[in-house]
KEDO-569308 format. One record per residue: residue number from 1; residue in three letters; x, y, z of N, C-alpha, C in turn. Coordinates in pm, 1 decimal. Layout:
// KEDO-569308
 resi resn      n_X      n_Y      n_Z     ca_X     ca_Y     ca_Z      c_X      c_Y      c_Z
  NUM  ALA        X        Y        Z        X        Y        Z        X        Y        Z
...
***
This chain:
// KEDO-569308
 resi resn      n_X      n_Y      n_Z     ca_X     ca_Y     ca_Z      c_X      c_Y      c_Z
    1  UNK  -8502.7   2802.8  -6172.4  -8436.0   2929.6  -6190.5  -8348.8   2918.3  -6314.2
    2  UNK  -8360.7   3014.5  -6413.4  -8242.4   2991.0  -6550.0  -8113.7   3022.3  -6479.3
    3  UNK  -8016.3   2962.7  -6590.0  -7891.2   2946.1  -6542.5  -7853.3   3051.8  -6512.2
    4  UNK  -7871.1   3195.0  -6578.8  -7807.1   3258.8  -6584.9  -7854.7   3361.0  -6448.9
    5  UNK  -7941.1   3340.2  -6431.3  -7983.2   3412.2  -6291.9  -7876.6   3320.0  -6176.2
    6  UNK  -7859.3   3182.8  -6151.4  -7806.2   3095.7  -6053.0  -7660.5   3163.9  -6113.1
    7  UNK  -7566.5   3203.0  -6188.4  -7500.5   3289.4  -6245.2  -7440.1   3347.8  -6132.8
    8  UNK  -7559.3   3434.0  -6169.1  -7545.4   3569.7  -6081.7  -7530.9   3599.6  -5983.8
    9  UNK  -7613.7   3497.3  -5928.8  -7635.4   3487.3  -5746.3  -7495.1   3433.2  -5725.1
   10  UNK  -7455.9   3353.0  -5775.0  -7327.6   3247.0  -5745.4  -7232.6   3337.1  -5729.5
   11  UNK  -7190.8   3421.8  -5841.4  -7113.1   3522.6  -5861.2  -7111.7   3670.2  -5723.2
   12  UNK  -7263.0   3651.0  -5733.1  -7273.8   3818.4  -5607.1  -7213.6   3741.8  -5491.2
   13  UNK  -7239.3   3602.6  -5460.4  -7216.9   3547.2  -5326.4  -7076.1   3519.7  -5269.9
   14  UNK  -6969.9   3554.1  -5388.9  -6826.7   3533.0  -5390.1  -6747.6   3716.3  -5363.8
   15  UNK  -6849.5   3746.8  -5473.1  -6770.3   3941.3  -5477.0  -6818.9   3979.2  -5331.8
   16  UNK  -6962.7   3964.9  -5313.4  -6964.5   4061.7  -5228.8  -6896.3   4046.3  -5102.9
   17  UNK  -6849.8   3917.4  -5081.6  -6784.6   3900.5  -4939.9  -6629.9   3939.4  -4965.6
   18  UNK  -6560.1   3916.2  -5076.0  -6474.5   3980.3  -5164.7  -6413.8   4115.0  -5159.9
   19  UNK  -6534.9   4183.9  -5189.1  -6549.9   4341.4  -5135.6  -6597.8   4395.8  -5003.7
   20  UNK  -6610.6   4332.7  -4956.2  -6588.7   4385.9  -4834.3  -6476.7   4356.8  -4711.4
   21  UNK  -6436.9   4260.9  -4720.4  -6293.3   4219.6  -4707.1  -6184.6   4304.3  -4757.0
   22  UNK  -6190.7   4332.9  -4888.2  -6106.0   4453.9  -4955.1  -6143.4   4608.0  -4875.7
   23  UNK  -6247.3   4635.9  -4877.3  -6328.5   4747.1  -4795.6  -6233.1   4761.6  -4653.9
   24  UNK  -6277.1   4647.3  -4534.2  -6201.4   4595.9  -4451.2  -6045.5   4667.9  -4453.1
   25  UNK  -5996.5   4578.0  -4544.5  -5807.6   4621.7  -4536.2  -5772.8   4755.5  -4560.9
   26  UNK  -5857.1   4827.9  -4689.4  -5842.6   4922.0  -4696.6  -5850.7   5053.7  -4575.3
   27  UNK  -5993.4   5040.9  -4466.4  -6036.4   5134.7  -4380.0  -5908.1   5095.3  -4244.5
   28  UNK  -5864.4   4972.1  -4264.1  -5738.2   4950.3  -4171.2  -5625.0   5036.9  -4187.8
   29  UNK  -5583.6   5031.2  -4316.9  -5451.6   5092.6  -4375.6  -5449.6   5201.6  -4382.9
   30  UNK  -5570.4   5311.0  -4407.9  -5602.4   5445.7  -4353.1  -5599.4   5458.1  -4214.6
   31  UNK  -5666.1   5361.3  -4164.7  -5695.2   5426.2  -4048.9  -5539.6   5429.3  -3931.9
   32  UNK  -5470.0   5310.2  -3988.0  -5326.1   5299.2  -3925.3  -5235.2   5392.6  -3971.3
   33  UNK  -5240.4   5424.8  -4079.0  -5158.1   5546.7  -4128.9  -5243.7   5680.6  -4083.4
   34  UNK  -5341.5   5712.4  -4050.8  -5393.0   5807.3  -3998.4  -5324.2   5824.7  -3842.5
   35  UNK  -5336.4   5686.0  -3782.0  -5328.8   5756.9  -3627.6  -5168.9   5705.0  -3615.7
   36  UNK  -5069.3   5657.6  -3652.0  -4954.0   5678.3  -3723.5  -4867.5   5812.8  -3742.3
   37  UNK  -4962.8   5891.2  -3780.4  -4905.7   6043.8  -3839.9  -4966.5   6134.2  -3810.5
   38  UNK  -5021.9   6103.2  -3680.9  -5094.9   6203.5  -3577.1  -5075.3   6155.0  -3407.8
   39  UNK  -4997.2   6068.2  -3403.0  -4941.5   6079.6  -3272.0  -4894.9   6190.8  -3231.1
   40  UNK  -4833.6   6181.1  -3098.6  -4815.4   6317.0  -3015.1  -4757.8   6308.4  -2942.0
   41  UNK  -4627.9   6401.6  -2912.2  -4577.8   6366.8  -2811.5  -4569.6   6403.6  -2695.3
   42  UNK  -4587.8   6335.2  -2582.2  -4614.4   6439.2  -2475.0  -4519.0   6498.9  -2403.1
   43  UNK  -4382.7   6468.3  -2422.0  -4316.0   6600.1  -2404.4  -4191.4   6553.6  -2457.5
   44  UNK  -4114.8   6675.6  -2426.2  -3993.3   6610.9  -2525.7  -3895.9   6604.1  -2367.4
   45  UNK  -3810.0   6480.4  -2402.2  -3735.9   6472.6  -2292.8  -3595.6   6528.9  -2284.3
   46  UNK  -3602.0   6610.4  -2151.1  -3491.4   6705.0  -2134.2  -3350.1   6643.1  -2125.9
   47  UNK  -3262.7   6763.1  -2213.1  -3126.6   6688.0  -2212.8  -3027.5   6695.8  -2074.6
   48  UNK  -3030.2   6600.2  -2068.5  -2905.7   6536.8  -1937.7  -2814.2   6450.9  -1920.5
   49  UNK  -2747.3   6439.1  -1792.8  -2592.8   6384.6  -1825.4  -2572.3   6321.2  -1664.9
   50  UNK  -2567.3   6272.6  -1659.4  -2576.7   6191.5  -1511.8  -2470.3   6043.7  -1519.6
   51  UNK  -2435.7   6011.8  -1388.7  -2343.9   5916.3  -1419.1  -2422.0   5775.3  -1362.3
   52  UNK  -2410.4   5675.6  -1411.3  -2493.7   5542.3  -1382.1  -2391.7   5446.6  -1279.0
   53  UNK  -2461.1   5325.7  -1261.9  -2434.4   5246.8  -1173.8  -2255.8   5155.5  -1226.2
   54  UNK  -2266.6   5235.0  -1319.7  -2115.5   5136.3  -1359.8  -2005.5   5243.2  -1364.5
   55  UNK  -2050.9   5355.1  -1347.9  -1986.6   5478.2  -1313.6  -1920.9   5570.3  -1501.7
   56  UNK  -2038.2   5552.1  -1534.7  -2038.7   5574.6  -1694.8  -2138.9   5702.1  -1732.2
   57  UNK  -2113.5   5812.1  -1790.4  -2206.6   5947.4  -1813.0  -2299.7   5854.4  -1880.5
   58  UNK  -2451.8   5910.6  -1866.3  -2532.7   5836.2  -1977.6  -2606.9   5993.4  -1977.0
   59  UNK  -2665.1   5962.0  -2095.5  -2714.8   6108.9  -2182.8  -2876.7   6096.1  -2208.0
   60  UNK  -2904.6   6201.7  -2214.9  -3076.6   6142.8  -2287.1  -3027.3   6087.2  -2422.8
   61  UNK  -2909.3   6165.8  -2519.3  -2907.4   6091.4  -2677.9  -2876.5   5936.9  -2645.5
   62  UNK  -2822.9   5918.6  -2557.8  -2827.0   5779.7  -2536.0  -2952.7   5702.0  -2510.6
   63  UNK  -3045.9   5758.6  -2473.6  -3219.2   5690.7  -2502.0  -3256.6   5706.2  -2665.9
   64  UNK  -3230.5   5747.2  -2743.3  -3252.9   5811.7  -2870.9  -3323.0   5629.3  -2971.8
   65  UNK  -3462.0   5602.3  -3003.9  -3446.5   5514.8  -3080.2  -3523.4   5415.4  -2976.3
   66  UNK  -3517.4   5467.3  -2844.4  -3550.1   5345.2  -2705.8  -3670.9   5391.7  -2636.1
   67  UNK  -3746.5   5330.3  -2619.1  -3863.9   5343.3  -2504.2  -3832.6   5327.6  -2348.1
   68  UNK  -3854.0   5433.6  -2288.7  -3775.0   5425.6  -2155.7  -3864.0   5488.8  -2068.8
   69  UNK  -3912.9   5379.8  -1925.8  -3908.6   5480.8  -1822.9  -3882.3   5550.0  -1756.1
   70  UNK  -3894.8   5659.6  -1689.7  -3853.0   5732.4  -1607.8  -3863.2   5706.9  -1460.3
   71  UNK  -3811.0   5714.2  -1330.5  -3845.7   5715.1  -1208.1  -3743.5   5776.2  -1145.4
   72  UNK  -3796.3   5843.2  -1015.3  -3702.1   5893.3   -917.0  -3687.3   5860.3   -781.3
   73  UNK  -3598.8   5812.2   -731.4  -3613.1   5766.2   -605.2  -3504.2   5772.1   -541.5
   74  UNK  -3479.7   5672.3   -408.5  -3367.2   5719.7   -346.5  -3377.8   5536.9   -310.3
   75  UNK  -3241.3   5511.4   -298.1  -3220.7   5381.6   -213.3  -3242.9   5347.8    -76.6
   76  UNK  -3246.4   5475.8     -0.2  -3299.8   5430.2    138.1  -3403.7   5447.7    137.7
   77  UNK  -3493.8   5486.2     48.4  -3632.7   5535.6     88.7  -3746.4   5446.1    170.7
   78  UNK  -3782.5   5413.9    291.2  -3899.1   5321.7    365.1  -3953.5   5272.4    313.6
   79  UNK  -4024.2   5360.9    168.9  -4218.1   5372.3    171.4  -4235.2   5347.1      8.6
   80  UNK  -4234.8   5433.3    -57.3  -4308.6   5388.2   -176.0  -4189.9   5334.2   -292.5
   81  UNK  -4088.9   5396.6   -294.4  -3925.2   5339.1   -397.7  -3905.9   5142.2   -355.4
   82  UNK  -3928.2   5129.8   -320.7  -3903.7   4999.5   -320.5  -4050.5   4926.0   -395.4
   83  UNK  -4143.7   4936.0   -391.7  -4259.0   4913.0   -461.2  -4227.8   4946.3   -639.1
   84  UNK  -4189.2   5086.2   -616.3  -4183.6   5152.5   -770.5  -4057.1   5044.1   -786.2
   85  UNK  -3908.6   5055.6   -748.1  -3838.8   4937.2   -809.1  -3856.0   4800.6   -828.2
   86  UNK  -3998.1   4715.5   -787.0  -3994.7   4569.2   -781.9  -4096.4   4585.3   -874.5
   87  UNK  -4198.0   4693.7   -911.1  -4295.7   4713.4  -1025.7  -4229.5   4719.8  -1141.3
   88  UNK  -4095.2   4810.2  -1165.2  -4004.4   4821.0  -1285.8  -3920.2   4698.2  -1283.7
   89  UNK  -3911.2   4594.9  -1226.9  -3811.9   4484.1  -1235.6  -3940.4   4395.7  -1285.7
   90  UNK  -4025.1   4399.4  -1245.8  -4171.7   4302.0  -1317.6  -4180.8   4364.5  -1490.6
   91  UNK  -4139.2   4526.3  -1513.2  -4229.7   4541.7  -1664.0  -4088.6   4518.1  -1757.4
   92  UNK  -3943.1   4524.8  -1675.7  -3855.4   4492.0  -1725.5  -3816.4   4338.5  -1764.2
   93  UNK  -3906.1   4249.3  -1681.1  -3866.3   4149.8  -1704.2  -3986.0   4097.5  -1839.0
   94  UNK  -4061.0   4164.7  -1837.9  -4200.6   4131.3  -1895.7  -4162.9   4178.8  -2028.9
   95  UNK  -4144.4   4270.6  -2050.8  -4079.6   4348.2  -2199.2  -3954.6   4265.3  -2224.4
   96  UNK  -3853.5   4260.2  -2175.7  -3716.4   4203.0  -2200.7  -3676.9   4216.6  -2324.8
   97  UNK  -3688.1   4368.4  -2374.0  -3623.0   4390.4  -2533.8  -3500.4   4474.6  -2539.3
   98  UNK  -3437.1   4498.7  -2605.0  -3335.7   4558.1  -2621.3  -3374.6   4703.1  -2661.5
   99  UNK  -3477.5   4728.4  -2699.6  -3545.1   4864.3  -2739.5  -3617.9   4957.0  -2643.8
  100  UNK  -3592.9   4858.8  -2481.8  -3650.4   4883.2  -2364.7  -3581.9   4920.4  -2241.9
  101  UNK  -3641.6   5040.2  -2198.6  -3491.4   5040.5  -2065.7  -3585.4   5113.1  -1970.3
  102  UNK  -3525.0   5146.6  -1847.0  -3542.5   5169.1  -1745.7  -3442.0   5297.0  -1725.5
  103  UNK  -3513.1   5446.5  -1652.5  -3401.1   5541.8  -1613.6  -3458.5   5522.9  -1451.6
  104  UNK  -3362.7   5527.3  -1366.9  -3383.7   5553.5  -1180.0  -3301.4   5685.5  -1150.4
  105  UNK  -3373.6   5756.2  -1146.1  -3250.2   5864.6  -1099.1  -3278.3   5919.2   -962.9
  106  UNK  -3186.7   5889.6   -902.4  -3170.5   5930.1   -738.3  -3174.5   6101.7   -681.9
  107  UNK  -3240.6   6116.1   -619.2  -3256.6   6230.1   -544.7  -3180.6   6252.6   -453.1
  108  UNK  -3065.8   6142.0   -398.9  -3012.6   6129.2   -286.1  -2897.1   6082.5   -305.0
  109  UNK  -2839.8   6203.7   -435.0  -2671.8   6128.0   -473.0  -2577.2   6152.6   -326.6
  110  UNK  -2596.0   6204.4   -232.7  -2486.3   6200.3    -88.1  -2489.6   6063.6    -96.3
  111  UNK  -2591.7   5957.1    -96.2  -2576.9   5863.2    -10.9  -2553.9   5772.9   -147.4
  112  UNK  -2677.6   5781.6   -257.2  -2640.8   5702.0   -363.5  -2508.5   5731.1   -455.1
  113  UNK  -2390.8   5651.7   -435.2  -2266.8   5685.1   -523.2  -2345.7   5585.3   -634.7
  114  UNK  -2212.0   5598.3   -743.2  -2247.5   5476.8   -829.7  -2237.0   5313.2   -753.1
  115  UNK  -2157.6   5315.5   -683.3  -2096.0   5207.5   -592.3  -2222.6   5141.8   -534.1
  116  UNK  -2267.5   5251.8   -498.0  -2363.6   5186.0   -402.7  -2504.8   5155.6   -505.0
  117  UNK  -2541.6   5212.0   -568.7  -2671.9   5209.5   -657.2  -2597.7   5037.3   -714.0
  118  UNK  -2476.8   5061.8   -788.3  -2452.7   4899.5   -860.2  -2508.9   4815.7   -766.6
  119  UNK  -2474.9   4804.1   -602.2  -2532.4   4702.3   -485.0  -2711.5   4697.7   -532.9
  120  UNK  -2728.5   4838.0   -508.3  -2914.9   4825.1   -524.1  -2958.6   4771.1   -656.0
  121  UNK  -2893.0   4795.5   -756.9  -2990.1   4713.2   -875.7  -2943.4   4571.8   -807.0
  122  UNK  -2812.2   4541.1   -775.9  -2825.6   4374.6   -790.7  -2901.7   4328.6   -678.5
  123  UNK  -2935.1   4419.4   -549.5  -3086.2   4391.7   -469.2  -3174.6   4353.1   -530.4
  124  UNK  -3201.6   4420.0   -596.3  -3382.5   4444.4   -650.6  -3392.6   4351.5   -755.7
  125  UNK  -3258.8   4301.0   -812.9  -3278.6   4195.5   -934.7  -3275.2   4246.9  -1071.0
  126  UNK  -3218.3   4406.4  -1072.0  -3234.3   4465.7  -1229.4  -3100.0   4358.7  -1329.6
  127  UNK  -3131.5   4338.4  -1426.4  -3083.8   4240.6  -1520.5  -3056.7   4345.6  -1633.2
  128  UNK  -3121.6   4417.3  -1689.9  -3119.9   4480.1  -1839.4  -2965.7   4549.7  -1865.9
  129  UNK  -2918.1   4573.0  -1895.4  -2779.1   4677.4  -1962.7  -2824.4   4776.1  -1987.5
  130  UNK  -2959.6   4785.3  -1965.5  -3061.4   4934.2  -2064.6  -3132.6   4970.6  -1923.4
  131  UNK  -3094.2   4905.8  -1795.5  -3176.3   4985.3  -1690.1  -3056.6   5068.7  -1630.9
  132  UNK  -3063.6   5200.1  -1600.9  -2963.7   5276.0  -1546.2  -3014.7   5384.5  -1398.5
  133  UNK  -2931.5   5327.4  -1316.5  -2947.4   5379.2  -1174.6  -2859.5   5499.1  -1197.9
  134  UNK  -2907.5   5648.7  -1196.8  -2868.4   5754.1  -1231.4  -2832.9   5840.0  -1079.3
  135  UNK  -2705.7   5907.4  -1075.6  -2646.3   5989.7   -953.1  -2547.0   6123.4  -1001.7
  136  UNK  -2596.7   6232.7  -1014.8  -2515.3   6343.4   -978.3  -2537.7   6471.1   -873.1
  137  UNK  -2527.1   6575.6   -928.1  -2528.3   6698.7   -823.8  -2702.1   6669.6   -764.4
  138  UNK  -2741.9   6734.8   -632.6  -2871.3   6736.6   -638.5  -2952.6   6831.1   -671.6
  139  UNK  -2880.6   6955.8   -697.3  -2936.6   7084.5   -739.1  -2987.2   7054.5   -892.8
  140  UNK  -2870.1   7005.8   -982.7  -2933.2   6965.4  -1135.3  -3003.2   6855.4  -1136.1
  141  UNK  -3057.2   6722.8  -1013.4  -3131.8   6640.8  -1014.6  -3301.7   6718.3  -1026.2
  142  UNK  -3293.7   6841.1   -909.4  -3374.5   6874.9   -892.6  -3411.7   6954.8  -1006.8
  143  UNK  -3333.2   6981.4  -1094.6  -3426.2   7123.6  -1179.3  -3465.5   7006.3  -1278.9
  144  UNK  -3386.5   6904.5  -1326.3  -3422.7   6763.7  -1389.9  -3548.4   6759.2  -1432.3
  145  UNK  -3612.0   6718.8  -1235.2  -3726.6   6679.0  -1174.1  -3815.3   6767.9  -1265.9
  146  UNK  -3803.9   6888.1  -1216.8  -3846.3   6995.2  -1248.2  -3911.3   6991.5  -1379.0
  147  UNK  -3812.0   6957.2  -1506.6  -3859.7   6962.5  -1668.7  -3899.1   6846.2  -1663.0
  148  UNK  -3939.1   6773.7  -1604.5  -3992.5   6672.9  -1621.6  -4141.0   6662.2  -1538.9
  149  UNK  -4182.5   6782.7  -1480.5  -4275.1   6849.3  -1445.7  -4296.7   6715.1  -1291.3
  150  UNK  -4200.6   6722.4  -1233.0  -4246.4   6622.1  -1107.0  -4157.3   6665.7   -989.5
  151  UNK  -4231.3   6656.6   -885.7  -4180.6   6707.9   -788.2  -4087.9   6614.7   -691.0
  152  UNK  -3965.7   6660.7   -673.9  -3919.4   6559.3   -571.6  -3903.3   6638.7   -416.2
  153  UNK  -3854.9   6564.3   -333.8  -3862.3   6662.6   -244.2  -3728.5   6651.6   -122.6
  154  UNK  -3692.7   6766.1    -58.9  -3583.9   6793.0    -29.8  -3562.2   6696.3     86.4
  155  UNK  -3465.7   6693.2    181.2  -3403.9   6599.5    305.1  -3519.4   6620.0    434.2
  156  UNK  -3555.3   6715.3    432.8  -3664.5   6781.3    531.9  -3781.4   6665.4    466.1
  157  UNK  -3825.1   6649.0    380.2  -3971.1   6587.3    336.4  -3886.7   6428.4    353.9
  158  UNK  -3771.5   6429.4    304.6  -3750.5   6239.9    308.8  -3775.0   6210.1    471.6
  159  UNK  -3697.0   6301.6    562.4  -3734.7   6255.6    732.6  -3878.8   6235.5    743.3
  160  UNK  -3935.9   6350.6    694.4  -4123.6   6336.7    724.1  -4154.9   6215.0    649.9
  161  UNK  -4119.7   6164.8    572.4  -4213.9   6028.9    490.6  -4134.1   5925.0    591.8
  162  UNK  -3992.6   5919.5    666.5  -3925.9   5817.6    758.2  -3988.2   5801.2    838.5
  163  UNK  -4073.3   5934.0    912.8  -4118.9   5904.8   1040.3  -4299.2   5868.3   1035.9
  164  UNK  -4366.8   5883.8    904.8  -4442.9   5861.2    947.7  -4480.3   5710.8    895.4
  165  UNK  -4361.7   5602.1    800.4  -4395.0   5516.9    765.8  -4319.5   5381.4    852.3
  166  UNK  -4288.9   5498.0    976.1  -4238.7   5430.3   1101.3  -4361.9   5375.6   1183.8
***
């Protein structure tokens, strides 16, 4: 083969893997800035004011910047709140960032004071400064619920889930 053909080949056998590697980074960097600047949000979270387990107002602007779950429950609840709190003490412990938190907001501020919710996180093992056991009126818990498109349900439905997970 003349040199200059072995050249060539030598040369295509370096670019072309070259260019496509470049190809590669490039369809990445679109494609990350594409779905980047077409996220979506699925809803915007409603503003509220509730007092936490250390007996401190916390705000939604106080989530502002933070990835946070939401949950609602009650501390006496039988049946499914104790599951949902030992599932959020597993993704809390699993995440363990400062950019990460946890909201609990009680349906059952008669019984949940702040006093008493501080006892239930240190039950359940919550650790974070960013997980907040939430308690005020139940009328604004409920309309809460409400913009947050989830249903909670009144003292009449907590007896019915007591008696039948009796």
């Amino acid at each position: 083969m003349p040199k200059n053909k072995k050249q060539n080949n030598t040369k295509s056998k370096i670019i072309i893997p070259i260019a496509v590697i470049a190809l590669l980074f490039v369809g990445i960097g679109i494609g990350m800035s594409y779905f980047k600047n077409n996220l979506y949000t699925v809803m915007k979270v409603p503003d509220f004011e509730l007092t936490d387990q250390n007996n401190k107002k916390i705000t939604n602007k106080d989530m502002l910047g933070k990835v946070y779950l939401v949950e609602f429950f009650f501390s006496k609840c039988p049946t499914i709140c104790p599951v949902m709190n030992t599932n959020m003490r597993h993704i809390e412990d699993e995440i363990n960032s400062p950019d990460f938190g946890i909201i609990s907001i009680s349906i059952d501020p008669e019984n949940d004071t702040p006093e008493l919710l501080k006892q239930h996180a240190k039950k359940i093992g919550a650790k974070s400064a960013n997980w907040h056991f939430l308690t005020g009126n139940r009328d604004y818990i409920g309309n809460l619920a409400d913009q947050f498109d989830i249903y909670v349900g009144d003292k009449e439905d907590e007896a019915k889930i007591s008696i039948i997970a009796e």
